[in-house]
Predicted model as a PDB file, atoms N, CA, C, CB and O in Angstrom, pLDDT in the B-factor column:
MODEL        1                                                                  
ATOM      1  N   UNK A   1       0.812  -1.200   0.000  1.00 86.00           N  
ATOM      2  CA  UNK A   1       0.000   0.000   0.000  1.00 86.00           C  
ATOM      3  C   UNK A   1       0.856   1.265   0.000  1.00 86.00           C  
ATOM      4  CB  UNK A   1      -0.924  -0.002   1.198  1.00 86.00           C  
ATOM      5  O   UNK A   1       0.442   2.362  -0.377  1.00 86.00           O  
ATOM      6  N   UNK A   2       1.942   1.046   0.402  1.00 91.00           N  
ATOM      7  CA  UNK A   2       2.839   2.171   0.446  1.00 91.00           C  
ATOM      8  C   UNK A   2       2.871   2.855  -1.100  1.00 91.00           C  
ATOM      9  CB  UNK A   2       4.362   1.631   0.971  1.00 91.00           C  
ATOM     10  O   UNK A   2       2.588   4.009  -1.422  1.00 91.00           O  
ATOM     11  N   UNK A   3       3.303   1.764  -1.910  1.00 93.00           N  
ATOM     12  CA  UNK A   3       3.735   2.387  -3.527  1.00 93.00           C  
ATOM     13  C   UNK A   3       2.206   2.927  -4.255  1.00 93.00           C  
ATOM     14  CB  UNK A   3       4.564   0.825  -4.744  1.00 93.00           C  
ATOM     15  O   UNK A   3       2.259   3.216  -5.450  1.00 93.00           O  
ATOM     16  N   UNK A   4       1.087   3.036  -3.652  1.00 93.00           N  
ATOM     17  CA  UNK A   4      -0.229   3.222  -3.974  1.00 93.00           C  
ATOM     18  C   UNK A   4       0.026   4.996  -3.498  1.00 93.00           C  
ATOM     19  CB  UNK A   4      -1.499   2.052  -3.026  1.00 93.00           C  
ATOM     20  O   UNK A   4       0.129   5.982  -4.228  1.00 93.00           O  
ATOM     21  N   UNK A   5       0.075   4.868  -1.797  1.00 95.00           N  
ATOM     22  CA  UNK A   5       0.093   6.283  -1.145  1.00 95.00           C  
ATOM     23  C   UNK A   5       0.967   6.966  -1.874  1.00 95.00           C  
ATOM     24  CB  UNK A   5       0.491   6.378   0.335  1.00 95.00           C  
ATOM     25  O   UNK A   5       0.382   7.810  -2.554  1.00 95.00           O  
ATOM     26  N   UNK A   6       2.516   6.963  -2.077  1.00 96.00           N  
ATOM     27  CA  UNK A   6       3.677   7.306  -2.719  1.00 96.00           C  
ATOM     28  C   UNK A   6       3.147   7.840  -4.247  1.00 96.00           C  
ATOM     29  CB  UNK A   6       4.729   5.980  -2.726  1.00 96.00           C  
ATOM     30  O   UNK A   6       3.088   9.024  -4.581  1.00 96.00           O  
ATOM     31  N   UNK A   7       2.791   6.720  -5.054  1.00 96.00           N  
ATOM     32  CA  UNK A   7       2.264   6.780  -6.260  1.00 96.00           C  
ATOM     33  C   UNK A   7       1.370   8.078  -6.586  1.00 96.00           C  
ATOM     34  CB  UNK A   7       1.548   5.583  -6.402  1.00 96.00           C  
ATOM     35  O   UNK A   7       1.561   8.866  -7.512  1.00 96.00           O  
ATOM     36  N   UNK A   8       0.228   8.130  -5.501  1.00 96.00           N  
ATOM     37  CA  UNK A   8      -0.823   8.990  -5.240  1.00 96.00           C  
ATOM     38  C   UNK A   8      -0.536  10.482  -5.339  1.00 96.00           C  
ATOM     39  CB  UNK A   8      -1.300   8.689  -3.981  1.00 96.00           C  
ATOM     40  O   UNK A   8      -1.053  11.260  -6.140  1.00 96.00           O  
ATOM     41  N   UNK A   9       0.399  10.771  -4.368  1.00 96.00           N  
ATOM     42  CA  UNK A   9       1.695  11.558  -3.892  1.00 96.00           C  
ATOM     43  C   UNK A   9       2.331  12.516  -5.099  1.00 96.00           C  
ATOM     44  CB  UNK A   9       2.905  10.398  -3.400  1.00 96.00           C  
ATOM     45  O   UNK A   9       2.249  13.728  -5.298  1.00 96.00           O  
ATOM     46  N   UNK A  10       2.983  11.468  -5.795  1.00 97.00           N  
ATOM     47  CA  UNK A  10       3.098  11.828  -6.688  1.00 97.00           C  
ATOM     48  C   UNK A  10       2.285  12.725  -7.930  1.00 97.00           C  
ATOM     49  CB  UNK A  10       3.395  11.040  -6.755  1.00 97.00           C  
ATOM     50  O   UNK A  10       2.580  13.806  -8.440  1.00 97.00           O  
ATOM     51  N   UNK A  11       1.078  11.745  -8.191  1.00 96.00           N  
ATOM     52  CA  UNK A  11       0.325  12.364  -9.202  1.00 96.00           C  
ATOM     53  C   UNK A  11      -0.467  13.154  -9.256  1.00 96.00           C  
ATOM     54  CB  UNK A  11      -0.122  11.845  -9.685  1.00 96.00           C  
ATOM     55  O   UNK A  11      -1.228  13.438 -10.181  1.00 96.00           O  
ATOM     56  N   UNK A  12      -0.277  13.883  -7.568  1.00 96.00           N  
ATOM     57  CA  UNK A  12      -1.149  14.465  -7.022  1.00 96.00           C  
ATOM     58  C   UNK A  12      -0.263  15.958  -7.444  1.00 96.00           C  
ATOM     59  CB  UNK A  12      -1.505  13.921  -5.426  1.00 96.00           C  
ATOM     60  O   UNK A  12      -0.771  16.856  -8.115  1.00 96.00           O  
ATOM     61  N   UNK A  13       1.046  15.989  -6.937  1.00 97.00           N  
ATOM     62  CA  UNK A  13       1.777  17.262  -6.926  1.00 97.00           C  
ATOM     63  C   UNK A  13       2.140  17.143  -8.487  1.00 97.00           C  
ATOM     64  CB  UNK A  13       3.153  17.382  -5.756  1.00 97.00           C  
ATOM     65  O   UNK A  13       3.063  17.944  -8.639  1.00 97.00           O  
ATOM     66  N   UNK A  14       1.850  16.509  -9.770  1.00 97.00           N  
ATOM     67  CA  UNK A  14       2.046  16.357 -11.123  1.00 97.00           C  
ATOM     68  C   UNK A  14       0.740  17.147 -11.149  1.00 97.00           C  
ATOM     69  CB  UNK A  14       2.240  14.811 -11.853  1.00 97.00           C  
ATOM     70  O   UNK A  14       1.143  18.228 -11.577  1.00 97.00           O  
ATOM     71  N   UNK A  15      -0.506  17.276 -10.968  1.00 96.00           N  
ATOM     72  CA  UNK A  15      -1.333  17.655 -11.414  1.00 96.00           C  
ATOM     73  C   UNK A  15      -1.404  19.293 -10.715  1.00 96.00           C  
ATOM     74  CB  UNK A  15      -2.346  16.630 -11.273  1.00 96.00           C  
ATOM     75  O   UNK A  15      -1.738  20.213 -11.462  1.00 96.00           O  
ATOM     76  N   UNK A  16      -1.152  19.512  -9.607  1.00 96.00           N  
ATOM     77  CA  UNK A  16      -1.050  21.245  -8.918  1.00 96.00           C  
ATOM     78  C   UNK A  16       0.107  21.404  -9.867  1.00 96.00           C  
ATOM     79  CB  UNK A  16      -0.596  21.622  -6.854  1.00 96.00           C  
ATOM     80  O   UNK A  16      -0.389  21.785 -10.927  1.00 96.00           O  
ATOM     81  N   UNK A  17       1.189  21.314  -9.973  1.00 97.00           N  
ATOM     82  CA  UNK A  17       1.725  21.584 -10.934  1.00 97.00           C  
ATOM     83  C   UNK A  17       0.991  22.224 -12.353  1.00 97.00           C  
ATOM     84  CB  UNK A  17       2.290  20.537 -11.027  1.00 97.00           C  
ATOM     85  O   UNK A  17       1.390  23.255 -12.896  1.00 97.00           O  
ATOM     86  N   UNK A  18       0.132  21.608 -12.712  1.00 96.00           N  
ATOM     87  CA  UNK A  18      -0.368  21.943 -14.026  1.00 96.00           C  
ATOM     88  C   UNK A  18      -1.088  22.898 -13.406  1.00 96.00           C  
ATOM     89  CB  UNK A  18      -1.115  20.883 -14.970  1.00 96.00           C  
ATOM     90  O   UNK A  18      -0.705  24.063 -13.514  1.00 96.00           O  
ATOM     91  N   UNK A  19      -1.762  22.722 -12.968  1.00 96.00           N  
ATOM     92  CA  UNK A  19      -2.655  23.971 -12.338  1.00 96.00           C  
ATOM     93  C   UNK A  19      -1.912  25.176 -12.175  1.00 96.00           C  
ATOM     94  CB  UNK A  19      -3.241  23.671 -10.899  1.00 96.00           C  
ATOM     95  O   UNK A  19      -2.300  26.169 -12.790  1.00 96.00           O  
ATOM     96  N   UNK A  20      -0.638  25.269 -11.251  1.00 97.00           N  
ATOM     97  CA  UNK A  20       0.344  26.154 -11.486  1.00 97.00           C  
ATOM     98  C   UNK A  20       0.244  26.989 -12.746  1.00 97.00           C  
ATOM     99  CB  UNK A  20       1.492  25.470 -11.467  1.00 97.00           C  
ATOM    100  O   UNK A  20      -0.446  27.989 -12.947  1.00 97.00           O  
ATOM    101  N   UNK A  21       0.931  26.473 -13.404  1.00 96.00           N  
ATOM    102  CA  UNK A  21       1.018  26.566 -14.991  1.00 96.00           C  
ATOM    103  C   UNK A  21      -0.099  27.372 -15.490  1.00 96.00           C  
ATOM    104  CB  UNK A  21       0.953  25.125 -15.724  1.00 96.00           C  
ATOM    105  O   UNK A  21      -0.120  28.483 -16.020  1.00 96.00           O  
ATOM    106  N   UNK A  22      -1.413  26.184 -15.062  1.00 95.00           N  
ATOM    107  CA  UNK A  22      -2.413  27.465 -16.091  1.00 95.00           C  
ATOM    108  C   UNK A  22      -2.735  28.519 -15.535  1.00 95.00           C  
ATOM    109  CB  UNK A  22      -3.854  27.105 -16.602  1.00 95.00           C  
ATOM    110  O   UNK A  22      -3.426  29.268 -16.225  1.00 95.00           O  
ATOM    111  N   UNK A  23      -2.355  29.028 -14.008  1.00 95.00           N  
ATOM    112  CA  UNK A  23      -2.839  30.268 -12.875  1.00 95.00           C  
ATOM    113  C   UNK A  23      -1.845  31.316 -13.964  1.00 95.00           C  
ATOM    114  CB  UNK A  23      -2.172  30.056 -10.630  1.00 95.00           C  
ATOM    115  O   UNK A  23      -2.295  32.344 -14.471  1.00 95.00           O  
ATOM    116  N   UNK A  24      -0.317  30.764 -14.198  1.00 95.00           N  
ATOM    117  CA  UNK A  24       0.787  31.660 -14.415  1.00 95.00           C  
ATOM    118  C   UNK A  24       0.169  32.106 -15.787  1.00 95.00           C  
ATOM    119  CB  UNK A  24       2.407  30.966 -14.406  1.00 95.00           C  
ATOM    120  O   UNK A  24      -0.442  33.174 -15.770  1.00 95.00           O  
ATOM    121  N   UNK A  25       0.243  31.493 -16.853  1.00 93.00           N  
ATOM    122  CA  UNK A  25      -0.527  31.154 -18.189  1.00 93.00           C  
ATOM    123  C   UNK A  25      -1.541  32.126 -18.423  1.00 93.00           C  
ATOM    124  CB  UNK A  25      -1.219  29.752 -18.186  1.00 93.00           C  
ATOM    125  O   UNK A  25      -1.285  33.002 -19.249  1.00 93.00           O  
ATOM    126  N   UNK A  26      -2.852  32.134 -17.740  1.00 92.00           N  
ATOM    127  CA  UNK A  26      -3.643  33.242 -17.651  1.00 92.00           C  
ATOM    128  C   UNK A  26      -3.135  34.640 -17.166  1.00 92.00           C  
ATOM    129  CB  UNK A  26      -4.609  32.866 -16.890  1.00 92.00           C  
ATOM    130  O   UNK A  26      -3.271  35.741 -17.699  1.00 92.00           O  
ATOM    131  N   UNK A  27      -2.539  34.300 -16.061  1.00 93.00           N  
ATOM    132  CA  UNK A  27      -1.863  36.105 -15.814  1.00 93.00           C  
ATOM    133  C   UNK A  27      -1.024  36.970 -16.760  1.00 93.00           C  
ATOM    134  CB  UNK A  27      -0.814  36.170 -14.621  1.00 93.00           C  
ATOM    135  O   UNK A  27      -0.965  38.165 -17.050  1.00 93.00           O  
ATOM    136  N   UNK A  28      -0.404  35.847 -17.110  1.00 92.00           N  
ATOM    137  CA  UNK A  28       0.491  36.398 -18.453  1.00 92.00           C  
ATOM    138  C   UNK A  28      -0.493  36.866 -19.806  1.00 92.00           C  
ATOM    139  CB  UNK A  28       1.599  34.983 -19.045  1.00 92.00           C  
ATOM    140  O   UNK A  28      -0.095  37.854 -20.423  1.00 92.00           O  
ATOM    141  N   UNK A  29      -1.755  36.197 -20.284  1.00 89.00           N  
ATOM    142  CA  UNK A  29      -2.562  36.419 -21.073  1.00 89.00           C  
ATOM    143  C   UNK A  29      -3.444  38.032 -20.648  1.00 89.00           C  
ATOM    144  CB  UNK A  29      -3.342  35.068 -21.106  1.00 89.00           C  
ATOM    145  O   UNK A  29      -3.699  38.925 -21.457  1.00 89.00           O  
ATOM    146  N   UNK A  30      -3.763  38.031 -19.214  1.00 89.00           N  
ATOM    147  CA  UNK A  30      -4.449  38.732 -18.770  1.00 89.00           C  
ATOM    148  C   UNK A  30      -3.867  39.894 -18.471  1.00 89.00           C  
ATOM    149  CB  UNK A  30      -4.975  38.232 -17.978  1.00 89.00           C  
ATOM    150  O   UNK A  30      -4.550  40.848 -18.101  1.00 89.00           O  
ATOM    151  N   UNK A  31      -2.209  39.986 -18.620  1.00 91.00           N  
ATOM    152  CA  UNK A  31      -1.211  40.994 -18.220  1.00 91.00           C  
ATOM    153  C   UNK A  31      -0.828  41.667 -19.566  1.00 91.00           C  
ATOM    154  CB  UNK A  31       0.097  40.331 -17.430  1.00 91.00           C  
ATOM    155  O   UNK A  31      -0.604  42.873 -19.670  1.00 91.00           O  
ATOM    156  N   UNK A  32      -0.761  40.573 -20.819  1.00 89.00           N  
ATOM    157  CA  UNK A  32      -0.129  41.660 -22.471  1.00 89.00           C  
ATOM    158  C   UNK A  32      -1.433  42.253 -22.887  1.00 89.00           C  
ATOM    159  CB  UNK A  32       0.626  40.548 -24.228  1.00 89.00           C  
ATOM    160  O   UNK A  32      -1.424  43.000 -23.866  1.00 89.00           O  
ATOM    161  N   UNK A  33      -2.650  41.993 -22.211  1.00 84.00           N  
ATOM    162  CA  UNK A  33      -3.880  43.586 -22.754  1.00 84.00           C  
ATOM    163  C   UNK A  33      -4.468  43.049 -23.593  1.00 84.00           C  
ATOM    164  CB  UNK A  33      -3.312  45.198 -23.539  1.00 84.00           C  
ATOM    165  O   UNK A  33      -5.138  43.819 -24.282  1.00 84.00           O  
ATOM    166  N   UNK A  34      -4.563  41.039 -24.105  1.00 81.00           N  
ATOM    167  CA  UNK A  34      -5.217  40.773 -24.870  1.00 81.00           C  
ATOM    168  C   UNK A  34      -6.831  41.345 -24.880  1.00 81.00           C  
ATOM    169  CB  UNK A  34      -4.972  39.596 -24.831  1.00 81.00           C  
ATOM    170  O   UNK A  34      -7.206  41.798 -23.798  1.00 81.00           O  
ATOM    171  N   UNK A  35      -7.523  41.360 -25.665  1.00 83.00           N  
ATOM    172  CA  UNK A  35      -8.963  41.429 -25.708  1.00 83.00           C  
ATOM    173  C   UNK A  35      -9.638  40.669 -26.666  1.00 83.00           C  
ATOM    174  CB  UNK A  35      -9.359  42.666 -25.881  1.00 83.00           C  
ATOM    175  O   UNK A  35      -9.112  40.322 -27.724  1.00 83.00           O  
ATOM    176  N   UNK A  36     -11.212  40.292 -26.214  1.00 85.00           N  
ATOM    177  CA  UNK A  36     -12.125  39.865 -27.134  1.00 85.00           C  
ATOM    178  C   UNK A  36     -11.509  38.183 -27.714  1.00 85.00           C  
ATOM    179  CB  UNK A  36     -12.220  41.170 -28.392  1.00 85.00           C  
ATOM    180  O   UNK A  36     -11.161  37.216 -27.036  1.00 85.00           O  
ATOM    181  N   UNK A  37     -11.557  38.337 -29.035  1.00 89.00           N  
ATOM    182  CA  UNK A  37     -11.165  36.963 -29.485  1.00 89.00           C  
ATOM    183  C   UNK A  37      -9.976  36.675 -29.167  1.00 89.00           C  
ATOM    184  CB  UNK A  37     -11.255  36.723 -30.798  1.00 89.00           C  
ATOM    185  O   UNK A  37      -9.533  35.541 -28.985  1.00 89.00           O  
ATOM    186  N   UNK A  38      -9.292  37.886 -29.071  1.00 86.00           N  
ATOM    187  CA  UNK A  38      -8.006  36.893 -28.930  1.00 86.00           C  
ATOM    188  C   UNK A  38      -7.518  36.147 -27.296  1.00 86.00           C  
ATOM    189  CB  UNK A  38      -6.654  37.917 -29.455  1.00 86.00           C  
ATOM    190  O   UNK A  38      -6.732  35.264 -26.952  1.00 86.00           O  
ATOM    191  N   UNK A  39      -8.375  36.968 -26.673  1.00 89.00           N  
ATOM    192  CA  UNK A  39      -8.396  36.530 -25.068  1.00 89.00           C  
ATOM    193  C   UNK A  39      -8.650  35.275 -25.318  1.00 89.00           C  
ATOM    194  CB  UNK A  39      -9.509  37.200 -23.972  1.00 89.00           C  
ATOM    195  O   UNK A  39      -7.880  34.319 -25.223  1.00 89.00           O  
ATOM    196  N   UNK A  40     -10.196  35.303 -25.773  1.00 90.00           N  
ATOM    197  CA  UNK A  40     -10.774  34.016 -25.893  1.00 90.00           C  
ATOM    198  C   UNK A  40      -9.826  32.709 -26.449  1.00 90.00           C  
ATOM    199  CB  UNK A  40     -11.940  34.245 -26.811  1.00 90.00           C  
ATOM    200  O   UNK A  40      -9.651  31.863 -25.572  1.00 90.00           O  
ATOM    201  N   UNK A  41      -9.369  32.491 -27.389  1.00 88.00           N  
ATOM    202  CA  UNK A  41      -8.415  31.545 -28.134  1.00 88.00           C  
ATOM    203  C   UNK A  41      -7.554  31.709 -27.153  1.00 88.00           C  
ATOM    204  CB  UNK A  41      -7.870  31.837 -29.653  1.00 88.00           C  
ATOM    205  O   UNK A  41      -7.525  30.598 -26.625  1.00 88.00           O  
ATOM    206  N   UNK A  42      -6.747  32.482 -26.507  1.00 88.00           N  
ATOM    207  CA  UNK A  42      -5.762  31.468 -25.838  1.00 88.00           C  
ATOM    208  C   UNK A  42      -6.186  30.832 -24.561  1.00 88.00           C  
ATOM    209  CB  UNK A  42      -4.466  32.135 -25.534  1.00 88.00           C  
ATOM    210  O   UNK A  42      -5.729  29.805 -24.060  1.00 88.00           O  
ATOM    211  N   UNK A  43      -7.479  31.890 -23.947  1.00 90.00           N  
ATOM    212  CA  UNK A  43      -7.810  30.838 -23.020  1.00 90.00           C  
ATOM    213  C   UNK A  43      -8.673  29.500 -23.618  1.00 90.00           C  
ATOM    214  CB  UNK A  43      -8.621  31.545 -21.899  1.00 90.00           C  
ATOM    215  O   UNK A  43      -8.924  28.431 -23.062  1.00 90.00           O  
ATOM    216  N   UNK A  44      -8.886  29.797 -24.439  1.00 91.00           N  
ATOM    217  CA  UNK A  44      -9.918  28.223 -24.852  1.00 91.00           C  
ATOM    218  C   UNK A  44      -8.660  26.680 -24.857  1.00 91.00           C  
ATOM    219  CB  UNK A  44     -10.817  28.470 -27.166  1.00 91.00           C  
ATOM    220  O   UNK A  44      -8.988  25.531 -24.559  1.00 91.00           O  
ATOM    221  N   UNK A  45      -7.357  27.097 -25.248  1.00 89.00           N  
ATOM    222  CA  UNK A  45      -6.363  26.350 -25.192  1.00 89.00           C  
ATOM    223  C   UNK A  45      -6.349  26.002 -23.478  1.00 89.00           C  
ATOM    224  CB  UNK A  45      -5.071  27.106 -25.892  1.00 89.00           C  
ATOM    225  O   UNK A  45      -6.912  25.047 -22.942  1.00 89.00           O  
ATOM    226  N   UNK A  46      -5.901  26.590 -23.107  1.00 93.00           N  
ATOM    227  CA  UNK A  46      -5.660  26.733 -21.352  1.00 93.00           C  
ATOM    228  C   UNK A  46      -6.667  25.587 -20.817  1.00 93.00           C  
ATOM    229  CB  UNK A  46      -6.196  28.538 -20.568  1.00 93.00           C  
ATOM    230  O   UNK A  46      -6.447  24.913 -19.811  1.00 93.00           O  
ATOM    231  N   UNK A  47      -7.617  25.490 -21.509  1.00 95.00           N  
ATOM    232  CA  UNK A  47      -9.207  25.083 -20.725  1.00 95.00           C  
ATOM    233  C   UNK A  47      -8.381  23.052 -20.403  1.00 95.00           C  
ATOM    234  CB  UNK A  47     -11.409  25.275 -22.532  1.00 95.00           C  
ATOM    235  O   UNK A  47      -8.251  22.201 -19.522  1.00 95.00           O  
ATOM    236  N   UNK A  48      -8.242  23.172 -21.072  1.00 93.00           N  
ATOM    237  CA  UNK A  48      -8.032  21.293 -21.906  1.00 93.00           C  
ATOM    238  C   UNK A  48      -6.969  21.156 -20.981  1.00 93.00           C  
ATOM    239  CB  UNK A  48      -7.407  20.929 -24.028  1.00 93.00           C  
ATOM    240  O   UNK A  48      -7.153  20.178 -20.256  1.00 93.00           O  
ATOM    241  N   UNK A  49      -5.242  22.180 -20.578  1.00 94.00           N  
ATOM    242  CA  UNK A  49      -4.657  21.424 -19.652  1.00 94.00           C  
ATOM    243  C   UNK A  49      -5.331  22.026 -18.343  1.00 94.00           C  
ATOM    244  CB  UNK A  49      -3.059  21.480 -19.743  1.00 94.00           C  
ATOM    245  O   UNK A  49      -5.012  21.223 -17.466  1.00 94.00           O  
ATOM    246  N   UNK A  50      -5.960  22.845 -17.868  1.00 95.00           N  
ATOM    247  CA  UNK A  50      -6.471  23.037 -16.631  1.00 95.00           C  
ATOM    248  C   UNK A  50      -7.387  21.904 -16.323  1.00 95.00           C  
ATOM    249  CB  UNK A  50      -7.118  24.326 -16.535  1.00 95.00           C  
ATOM    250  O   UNK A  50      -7.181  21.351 -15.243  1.00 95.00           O  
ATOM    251  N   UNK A  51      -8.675  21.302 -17.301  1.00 96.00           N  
ATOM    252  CA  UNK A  51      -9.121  20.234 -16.716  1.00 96.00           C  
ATOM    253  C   UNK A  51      -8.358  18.838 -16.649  1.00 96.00           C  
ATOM    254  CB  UNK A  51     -10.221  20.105 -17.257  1.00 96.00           C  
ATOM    255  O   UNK A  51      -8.677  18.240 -15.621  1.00 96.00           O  
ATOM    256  N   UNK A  52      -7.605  18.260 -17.298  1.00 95.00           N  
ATOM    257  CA  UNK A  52      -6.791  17.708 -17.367  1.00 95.00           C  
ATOM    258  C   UNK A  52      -5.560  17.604 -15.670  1.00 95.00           C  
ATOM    259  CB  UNK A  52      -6.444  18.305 -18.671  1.00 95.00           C  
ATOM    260  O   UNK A  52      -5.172  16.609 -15.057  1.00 95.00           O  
ATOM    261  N   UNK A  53      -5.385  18.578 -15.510  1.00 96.00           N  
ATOM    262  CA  UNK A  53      -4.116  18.690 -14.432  1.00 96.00           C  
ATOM    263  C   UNK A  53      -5.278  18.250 -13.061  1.00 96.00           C  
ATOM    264  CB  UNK A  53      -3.133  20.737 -14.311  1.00 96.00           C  
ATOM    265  O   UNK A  53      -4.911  17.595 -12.085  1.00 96.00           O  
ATOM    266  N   UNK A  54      -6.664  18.754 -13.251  1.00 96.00           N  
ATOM    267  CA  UNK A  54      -7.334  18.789 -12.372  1.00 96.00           C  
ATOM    268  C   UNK A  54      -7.722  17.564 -11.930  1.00 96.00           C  
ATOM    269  CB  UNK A  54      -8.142  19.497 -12.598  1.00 96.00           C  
ATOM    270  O   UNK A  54      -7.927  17.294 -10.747  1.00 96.00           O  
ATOM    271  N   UNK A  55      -7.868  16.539 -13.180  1.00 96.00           N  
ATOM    272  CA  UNK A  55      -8.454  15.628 -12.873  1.00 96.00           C  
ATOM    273  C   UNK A  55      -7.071  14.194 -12.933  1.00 96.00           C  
ATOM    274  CB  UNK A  55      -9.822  15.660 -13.889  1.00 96.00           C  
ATOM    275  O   UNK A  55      -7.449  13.027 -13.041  1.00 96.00           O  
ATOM    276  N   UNK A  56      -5.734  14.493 -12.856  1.00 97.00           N  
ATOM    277  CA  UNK A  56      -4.875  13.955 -12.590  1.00 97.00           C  
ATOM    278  C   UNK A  56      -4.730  13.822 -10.662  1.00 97.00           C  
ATOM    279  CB  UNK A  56      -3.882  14.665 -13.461  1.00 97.00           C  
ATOM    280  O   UNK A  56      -4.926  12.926  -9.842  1.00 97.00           O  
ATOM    281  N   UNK A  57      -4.287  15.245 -10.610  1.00 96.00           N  
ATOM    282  CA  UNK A  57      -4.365  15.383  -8.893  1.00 96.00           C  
ATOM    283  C   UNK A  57      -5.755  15.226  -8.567  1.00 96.00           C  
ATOM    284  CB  UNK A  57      -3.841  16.921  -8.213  1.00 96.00           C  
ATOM    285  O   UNK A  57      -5.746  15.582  -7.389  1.00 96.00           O  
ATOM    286  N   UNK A  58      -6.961  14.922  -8.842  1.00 96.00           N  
ATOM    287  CA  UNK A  58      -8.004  14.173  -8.001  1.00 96.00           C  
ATOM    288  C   UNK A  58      -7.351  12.564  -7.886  1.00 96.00           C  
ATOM    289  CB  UNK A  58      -9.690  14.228  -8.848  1.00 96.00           C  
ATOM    290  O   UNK A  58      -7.016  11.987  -6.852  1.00 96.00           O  
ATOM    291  N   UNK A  59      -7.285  12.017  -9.382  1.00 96.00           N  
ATOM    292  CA  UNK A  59      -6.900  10.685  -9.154  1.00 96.00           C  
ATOM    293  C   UNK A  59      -5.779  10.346  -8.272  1.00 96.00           C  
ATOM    294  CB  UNK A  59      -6.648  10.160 -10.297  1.00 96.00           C  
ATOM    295  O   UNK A  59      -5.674   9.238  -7.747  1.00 96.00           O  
ATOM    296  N   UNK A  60      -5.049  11.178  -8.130  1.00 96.00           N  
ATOM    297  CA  UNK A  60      -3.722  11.033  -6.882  1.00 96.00           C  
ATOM    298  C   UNK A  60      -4.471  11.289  -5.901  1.00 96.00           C  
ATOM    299  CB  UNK A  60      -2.295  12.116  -6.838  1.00 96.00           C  
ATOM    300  O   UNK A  60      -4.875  10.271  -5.340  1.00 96.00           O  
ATOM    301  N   UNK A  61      -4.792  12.172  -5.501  1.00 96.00           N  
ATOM    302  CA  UNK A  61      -5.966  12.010  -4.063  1.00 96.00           C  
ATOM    303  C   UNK A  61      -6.435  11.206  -3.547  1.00 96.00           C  
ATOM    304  CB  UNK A  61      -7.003  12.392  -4.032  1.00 96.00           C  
ATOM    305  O   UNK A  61      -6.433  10.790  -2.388  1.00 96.00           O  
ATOM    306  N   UNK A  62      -7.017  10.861  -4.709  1.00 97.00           N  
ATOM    307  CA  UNK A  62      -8.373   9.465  -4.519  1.00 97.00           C  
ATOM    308  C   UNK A  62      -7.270   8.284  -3.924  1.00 97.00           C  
ATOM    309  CB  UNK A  62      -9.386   8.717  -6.566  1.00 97.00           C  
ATOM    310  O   UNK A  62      -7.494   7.678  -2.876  1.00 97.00           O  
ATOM    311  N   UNK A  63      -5.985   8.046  -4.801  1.00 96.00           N  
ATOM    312  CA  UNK A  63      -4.683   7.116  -4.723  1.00 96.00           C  
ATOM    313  C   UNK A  63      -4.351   7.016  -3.369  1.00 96.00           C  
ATOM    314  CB  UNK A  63      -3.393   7.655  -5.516  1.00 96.00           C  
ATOM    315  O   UNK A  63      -4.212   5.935  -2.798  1.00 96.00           O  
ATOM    316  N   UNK A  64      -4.182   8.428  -2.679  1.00 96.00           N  
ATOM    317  CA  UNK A  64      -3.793   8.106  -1.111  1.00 96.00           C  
ATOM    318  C   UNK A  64      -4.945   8.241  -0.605  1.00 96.00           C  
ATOM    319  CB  UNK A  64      -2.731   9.018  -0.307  1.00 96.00           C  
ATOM    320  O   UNK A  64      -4.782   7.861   0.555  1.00 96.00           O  
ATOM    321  N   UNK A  65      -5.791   8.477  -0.701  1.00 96.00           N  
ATOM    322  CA  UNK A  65      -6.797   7.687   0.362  1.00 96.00           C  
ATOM    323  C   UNK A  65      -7.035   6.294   0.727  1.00 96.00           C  
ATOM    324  CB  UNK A  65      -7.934   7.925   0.062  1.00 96.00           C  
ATOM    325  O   UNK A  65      -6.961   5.797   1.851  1.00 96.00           O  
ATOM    326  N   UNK A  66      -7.486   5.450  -0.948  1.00 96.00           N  
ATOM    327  CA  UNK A  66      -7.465   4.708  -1.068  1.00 96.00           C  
ATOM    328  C   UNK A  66      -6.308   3.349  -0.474  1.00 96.00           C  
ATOM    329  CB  UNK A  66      -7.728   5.110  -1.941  1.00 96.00           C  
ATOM    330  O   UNK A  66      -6.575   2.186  -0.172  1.00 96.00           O  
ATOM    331  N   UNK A  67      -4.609   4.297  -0.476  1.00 95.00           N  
ATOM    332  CA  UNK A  67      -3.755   3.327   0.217  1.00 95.00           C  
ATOM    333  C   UNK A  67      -3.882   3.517   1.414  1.00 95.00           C  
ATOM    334  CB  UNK A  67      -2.449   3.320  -0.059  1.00 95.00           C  
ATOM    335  O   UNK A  67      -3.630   2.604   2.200  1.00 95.00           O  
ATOM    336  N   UNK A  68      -4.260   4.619   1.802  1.00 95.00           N  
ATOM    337  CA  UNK A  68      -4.297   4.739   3.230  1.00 95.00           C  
ATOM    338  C   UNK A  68      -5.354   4.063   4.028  1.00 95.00           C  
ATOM    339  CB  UNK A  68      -4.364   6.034   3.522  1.00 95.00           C  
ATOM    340  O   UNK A  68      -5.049   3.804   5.192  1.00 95.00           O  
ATOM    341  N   UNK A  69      -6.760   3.670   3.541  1.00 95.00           N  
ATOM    342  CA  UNK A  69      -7.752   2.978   3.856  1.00 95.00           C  
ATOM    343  C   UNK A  69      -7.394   1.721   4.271  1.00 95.00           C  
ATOM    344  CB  UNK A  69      -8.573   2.958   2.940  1.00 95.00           C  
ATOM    345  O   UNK A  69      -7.452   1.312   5.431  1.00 95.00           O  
ATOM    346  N   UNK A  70      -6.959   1.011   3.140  1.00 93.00           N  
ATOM    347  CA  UNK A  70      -6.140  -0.565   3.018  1.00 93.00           C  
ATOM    348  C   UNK A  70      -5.229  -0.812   3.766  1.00 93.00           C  
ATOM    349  CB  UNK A  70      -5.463  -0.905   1.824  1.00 93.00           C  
ATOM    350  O   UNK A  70      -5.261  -1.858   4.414  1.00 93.00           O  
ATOM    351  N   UNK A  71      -3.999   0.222   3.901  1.00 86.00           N  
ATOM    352  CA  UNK A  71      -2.991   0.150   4.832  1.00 86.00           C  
ATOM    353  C   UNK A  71      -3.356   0.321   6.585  1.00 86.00           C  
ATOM    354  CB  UNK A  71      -2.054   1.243   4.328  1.00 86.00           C  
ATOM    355  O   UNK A  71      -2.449   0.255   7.413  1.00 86.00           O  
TER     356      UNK A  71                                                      
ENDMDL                                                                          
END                                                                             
């Protein structure tokens, strides 16, 4: 159960990571004065790894709970 919690651990701080990324990502978009469409298009990109990162670090979550239950 350890390499489950560990594992978890892991894919948990892989996914805030991404999240990171898209917080920095938007500020930078929201900081060069884009407007209108062009706001839009780069955040519409952003969208896909923000849910993505999000739903990595749930599954690491879920990972150490889950070892931690068992263990």
């Amino acid at each position: 159960m350890t390499a489950l919690i560990w594992g978890g651990a892991a894919l948990t701080i892989l996914g805030l990571t991404g999240l990171v990324i898209c917080i920095v990502v938007a500020a930078r978009a929201r900081a060069s004065g884009l407007e209108g469409a062009a706001m839009e298009a780069r955040l519409r990109k952003l969208v896909a790894l923000n849910l993505g990162a999000l739903a990595i670090s749930a599954l690491g979550l879920m990972s150490v709970v889950l070892g931690v239950l068992l263990g």
